[in-house]
SEBADREN-111773 format. One record per residue (C-alpha): residue in three letters; residue number from 1; x, y, z. Coordinates in nm, 2 decimals, m for minus. Layout:
N
[rec "ALA"; NUM; [X; Y; Z]],
...
***
This chain:
43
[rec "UNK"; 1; [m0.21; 1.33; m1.53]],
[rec "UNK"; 2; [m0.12; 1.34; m1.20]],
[rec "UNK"; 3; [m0.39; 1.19; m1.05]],
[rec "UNK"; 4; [m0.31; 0.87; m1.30]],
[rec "UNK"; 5; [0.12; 0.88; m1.19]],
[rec "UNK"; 6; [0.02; 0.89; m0.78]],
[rec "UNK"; 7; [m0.22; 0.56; m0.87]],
[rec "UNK"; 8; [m0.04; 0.39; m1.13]],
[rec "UNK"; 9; [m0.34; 0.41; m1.40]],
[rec "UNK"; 10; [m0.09; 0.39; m1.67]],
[rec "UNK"; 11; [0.11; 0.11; m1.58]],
[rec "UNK"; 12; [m0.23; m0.07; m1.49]],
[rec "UNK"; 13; [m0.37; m0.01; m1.87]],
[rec "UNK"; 14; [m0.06; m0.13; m1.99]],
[rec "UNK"; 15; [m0.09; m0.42; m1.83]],
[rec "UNK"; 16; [m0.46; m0.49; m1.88]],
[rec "UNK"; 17; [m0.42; m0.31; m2.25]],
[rec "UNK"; 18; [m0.52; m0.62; m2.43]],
[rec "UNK"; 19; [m0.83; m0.63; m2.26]],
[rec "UNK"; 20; [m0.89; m0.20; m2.26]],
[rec "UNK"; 21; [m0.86; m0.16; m2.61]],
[rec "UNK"; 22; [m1.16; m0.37; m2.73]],
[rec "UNK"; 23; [m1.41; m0.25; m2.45]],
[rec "UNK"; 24; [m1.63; 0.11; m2.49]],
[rec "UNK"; 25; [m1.48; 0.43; m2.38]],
[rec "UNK"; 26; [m1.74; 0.40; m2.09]],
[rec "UNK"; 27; [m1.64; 0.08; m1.95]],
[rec "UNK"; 28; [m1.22; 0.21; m1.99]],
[rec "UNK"; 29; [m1.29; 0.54; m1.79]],
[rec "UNK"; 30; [m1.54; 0.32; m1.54]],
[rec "UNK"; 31; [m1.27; 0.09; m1.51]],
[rec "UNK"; 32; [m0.99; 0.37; m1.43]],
[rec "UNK"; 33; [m1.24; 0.47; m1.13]],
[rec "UNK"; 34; [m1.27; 0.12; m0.98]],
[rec "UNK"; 35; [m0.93; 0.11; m1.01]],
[rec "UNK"; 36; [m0.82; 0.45; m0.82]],
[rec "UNK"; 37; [m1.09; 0.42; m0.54]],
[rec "UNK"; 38; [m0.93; 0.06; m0.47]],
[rec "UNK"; 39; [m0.61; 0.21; m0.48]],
[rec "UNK"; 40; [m0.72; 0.52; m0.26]],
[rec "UNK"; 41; [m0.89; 0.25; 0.01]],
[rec "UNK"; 42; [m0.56; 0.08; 0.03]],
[rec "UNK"; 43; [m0.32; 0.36; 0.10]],
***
């Protein structure tokens, strides 16, 4: 949980939530990854 409040992960699948919810557990957790490196890269 900490990991995902220092990146934002929650507040970025509730935005994208409409899109999350239909996809595989794969592609959500693949997703968070992407999602964390970029945010890593840019601090």
């Amino acid at each position: 949980m900490e990991l995902f409040k220092k990146y934002g992960v929650l507040d970025y699948i509730n935005a994208c939530f409409d899109v999350l919810h239909t996809m595989s557990r794969d592609y959500i957790v693949e997703e968070i990854d992407i999602f964390i490196n970029a945010r890593k890269q840019s601090a």
